[in-house]
Backbone as numpy.savetxt, mean C-alpha at the origin, in Angstrom:
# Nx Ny Nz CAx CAy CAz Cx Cy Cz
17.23 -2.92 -22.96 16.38 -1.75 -22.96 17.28 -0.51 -22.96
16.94 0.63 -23.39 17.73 1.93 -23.89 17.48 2.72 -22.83
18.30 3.58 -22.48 18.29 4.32 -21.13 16.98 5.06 -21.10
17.09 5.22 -22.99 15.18 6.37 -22.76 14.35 5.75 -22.69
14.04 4.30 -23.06 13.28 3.17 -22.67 12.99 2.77 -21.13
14.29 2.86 -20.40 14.37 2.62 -19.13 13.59 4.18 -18.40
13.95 5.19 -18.59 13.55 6.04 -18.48 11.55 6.52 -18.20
11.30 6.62 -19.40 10.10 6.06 -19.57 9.63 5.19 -18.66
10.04 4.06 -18.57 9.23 2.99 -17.99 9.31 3.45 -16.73
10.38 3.97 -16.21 10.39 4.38 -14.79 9.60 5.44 -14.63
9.30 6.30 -15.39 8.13 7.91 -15.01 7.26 6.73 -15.20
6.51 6.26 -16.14 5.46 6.00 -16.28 4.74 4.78 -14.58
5.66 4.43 -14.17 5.51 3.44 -12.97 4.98 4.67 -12.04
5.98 5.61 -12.06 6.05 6.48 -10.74 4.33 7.03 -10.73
4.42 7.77 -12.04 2.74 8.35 -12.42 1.69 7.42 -11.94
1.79 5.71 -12.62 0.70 5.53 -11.80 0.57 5.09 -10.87
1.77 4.96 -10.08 1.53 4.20 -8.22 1.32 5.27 -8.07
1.48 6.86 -7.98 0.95 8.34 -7.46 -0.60 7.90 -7.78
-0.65 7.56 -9.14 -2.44 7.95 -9.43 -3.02 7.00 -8.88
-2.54 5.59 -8.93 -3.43 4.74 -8.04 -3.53 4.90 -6.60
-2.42 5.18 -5.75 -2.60 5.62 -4.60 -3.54 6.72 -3.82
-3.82 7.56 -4.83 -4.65 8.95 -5.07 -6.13 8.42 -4.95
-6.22 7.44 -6.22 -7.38 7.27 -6.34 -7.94 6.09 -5.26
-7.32 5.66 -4.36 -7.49 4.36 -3.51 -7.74 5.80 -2.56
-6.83 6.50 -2.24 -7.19 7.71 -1.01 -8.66 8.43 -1.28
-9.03 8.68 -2.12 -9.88 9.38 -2.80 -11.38 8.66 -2.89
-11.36 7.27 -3.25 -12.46 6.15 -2.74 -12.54 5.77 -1.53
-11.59 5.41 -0.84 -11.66 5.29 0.18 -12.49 6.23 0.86
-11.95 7.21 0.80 -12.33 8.52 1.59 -13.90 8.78 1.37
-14.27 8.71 0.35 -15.95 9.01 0.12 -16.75 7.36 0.18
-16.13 6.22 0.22 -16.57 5.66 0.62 -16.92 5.28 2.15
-16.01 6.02 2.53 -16.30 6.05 4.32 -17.03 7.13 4.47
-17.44 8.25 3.81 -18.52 9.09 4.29 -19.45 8.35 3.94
-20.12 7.86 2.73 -20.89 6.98 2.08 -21.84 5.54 3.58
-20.33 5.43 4.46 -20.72 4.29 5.63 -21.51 5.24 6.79
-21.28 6.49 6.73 -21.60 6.94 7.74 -20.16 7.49 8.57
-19.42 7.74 7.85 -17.62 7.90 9.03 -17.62 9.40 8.85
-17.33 10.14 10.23 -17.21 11.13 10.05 -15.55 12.13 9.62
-16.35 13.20 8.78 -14.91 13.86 7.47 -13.42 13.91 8.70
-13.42 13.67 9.51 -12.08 13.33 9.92 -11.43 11.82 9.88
-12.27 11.26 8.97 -11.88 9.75 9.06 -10.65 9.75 7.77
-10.25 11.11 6.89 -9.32 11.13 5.94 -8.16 10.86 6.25
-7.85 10.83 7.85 -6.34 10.20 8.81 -6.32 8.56 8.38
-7.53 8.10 8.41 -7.26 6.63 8.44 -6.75 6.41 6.80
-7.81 6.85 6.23 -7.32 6.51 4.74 -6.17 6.81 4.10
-5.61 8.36 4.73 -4.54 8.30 3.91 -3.42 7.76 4.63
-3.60 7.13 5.85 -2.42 6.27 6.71 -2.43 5.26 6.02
-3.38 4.66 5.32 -3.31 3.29 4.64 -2.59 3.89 3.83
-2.94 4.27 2.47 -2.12 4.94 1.28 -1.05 5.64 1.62
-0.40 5.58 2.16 0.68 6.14 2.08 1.40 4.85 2.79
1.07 4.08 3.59 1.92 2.63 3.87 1.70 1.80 2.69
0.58 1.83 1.81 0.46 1.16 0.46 1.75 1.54 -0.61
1.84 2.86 -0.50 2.65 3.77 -1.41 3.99 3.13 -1.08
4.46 2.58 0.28 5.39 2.66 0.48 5.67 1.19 0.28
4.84 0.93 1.19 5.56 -0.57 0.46 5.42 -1.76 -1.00
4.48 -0.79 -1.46 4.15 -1.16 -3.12 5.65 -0.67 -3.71
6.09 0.72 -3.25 6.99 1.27 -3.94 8.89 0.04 -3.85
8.74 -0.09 -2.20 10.19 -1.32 -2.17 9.64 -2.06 -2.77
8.54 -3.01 -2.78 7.90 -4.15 -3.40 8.69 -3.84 -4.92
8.48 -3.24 -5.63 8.85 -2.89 -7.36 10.28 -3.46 -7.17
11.11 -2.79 -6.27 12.78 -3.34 -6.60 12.93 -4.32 -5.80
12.35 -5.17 -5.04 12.61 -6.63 -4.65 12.56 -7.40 -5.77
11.09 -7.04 -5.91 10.26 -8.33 -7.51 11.17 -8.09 -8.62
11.90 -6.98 -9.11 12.96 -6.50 -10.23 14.08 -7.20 -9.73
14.28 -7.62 -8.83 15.61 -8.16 -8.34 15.21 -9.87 -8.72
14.21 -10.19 -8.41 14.01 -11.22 -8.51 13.26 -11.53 -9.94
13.10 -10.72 -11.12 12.73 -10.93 -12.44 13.66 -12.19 -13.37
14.95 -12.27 -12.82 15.53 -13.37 -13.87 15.56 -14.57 -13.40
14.68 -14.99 -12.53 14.03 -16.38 -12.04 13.06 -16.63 -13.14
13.17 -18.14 -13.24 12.22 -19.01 -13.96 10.75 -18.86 -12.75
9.71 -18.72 -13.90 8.10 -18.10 -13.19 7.93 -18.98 -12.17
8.12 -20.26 -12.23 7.77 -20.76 -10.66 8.51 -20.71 -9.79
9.63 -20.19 -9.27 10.96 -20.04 -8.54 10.47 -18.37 -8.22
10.16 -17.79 -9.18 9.72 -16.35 -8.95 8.44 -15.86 -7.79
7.84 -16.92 -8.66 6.38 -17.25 -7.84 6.39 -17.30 -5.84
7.12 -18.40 -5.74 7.85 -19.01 -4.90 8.33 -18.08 -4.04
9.80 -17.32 -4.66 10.39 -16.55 -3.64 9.27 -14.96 -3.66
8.60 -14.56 -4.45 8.01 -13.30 -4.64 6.97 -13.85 -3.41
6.71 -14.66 -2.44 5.68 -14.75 -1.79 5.81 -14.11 -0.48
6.99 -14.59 -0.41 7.52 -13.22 1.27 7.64 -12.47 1.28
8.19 -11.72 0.26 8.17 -9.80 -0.30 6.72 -9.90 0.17
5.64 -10.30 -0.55 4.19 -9.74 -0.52 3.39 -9.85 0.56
3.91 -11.04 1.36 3.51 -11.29 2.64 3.73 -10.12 3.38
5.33 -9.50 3.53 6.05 -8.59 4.31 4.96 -7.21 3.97
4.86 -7.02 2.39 3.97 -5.71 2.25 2.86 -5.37 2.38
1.97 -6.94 2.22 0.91 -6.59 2.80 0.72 -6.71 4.21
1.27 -6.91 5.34 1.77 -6.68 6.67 1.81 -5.16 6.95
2.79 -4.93 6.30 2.93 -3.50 6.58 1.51 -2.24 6.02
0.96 -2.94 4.80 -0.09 -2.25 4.33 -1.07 -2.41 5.86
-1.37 -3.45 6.08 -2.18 -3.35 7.20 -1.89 -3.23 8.34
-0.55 -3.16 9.06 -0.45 -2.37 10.31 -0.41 -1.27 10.30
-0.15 -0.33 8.74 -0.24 1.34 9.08 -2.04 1.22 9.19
-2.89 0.56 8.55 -3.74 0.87 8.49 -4.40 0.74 10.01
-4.01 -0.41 10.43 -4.83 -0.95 12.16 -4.33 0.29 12.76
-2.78 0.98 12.89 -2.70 1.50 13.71 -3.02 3.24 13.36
-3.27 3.72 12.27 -4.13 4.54 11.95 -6.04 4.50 12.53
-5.96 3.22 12.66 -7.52 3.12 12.83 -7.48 3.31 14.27
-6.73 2.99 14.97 -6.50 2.69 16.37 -6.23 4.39 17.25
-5.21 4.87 16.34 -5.07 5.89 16.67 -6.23 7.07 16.98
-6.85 7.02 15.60 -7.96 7.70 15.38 -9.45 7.52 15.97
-9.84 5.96 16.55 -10.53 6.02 16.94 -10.56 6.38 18.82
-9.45 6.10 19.44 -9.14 6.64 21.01 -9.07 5.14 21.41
-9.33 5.57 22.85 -9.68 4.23 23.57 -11.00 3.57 23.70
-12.28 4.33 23.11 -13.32 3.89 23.26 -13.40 2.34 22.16
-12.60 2.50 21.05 -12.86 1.39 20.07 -10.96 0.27 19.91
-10.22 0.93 20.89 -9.22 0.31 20.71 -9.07 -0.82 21.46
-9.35 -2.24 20.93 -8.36 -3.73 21.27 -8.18 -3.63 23.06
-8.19 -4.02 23.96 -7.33 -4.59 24.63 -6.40 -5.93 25.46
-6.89 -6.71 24.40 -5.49 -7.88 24.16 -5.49 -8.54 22.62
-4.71 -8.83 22.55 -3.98 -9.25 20.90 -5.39 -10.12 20.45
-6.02 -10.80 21.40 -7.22 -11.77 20.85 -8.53 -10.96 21.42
């Protein structure tokens, strides 16, 4: 691939993890008014999206690291990267939710 090839491909990634992230913040967000959540509930959503953002974003150069594996070896090792990110997608989100809701709705033991 040609550096302006490489180039390219790299804006064009960046543009749409921004736009998908946007638009996941953006549904989200009116879908929780939609439940009944009141307009300060935009902490929770964009705590998710932005732990999405982030770990979608390392996610790209793990899985690129691991592109010159044969597809089932790829398959295989690409399963703990995704495990790890979606982990992290959902503890910014629990602890955004946690945060935001106080102590009246927060957990008190792991079960």
């Amino acid at each position: 691939m040609s550096e302006t090839e490489s180039s390219s491909t790299n804006r064009q990634f960046w543009q749409l993890q921004l736009a998908g992230w946007a638009a996941y913040s953006a549904y989200g967000y009116l879908l929780s008014l939609a439940h009944g959540k009141p307009a300060g509930y935009w902490t929770v959503v964009l705590a998710a999206a932005v732990a999405g953002f982030a770990a979608t974003s390392a996610l790209r150069y793990v899985l690129r690291a691991l592109s010159h594996l044969p597809a089932v070896l790829f398959f295989v090792a690409a399963l703990g990267p995704v495990l790890v990110a979606t982990g992290i997608m959902g503890v910014g989100q629990v602890t955004a939710l946690a945060y935001w809701c106080g102590e009246e709705c927060r957990p008190h033991s792991v079960l």
